[in-house]
Structure formats: C-alpha cells, structure tokens
N, C-alpha and C positions, 0 to 999 in steps of 0.2 A: 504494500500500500504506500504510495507517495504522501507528501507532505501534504498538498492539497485536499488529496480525497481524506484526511484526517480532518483536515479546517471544515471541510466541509462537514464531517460525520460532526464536529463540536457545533456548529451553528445553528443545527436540526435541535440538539439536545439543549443549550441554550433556549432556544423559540419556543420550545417544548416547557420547561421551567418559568418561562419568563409569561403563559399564558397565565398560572395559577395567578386567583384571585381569592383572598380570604372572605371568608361569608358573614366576619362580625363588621362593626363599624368601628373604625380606627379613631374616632373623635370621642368615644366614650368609655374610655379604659380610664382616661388617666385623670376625673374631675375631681376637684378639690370638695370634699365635703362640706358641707355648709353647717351642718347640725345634725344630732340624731337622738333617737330615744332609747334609753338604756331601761332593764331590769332592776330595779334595786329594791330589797324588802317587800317585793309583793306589790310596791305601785309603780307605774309610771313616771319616769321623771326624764325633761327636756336637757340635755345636757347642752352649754353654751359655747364656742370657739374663745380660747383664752388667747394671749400671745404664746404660752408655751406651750396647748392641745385644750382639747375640752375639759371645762371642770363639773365636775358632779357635785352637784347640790346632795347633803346627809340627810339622812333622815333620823331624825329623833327619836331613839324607843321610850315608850314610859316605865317610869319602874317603878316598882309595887314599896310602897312605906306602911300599909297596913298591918301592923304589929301580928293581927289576931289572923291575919290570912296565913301572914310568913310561918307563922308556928303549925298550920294546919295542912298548906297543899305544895306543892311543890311549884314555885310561881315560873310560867315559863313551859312548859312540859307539853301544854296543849300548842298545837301546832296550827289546829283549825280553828276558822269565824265562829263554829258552833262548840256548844259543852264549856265543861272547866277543867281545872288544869287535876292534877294529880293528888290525892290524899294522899297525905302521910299516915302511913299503918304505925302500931306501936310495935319497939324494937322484937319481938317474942313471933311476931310473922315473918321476920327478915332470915335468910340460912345463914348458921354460924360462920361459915367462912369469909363472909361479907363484912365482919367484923376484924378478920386478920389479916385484909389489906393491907398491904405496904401501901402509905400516903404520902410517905415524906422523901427525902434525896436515897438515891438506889443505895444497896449494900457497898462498904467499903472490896476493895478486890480481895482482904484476906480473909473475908467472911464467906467468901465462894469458895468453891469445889475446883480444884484447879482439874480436874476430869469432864467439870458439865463443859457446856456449849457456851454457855450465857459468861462463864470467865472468861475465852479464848476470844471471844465477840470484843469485851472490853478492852483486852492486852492489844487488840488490833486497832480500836477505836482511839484509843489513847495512844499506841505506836503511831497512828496517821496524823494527832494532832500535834504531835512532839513535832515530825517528820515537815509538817506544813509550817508549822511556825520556824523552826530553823531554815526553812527554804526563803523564807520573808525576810530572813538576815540581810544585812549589805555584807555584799561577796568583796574582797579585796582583793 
C-alpha cells in the first residue's frame, strides 16, 4: 500500500468520527446554581448563595424542662407526629447484665487478655497512632 492510499484510508475514518453528534445539549451541563432546597429535620428549608457556598439556616429543637416528664419517659424516643415517647419501667424489669455495662473510658491494656482479639486491636490502634504522630515530626 503507498502513502497515498493510506491518507486516503485516514480521511474516510476521520469523516466517519467527525459525523458523530452528541444527543445532550452542550449549554446545560455547566449552570451555576442559583439556590436549592435541602432536607433538614423533617422540614423544608431554602438554602441561600453565600460568598463562600450556600448557608443553611438551623433548626431549633425544643427540649423538655418538665421535671415530672424527665423522671417518667424517656424524652426523645418517639420518633413519630403521633403517640409519646417511652416509659421508664422500674429497674427489676431491666436484664441484669444491663447493669454491668462498661460506661466509662475502655479497660486499661493490662486489664486484657493478651490472647483475646480486643488486646491485639489496641496494641495496633495505639502502634498506628504512635506511628502517625512521629511521621508529623519535622524531618531534618
């Protein structure tokens, strides 16, 4: 094959490429948003264009000061418009082991089992943070 019937075999296949036409509209990809409306807490709210992005307006929850509710339901628990929230049972309905909760900051590491799982997780968790913060050093 010569050089020519080459130019020519590229000029078909060019022509060919160069019919394709995209089926969207090329002027509406790229519009700057003007506003929109966002989800929060169950209502609707209009979020505004700031200088540095849109700012969402908070919504305020109310909280409960009623002494004699606090002691009685669990304020908060109901989820839906309808009903109330949750009674507090007296402790003698709750299972014992609900009571032997760990609440407070984890066991020290020599309080573990250096055989379970939940040691070696730490020894790693804490080798990682050792590891990160010497990496934060200034190198000389």
């Amino acid at each position: 094959m010569t050089s020519p019937g080459v130019f020519r075999l590229l000029t078909v296949c060019r022509q060919q490429t160069l019919k394709f036409q995209p089926n969207f509209p090329k002027c509406n990809y790229a519009k700057k948003d003007t506003g929109s409306v966002s989800m929060i807490g169950g209502a609707l709210k209009k979020k505004k264009l700031g200088k540095i992005g849109p700012v969402v307006e908070k919504k305020v929850l109310p909280v409960e000061t009623d002494p004699e509710k606090l002691v009685k339901f669990v304020c908060g628990s109901n989820i839906y418009t309808t009903g109330q929230d949750v009674e507090i049972k007296p402790d003698s309905e709750y299972p014992e082991w609900l009571w032997k909760v760990r609440t407070g900051p984890p066991p020290p590491l020599e309080e573990l089992d250096p055989e379970s799982k939940r040691y070696w997780q730490r020894i790693k968790k804490t080798a990682l943070k050792r590891y990160n913060k010497l990496d934060q050093l200034k190198r000389f």
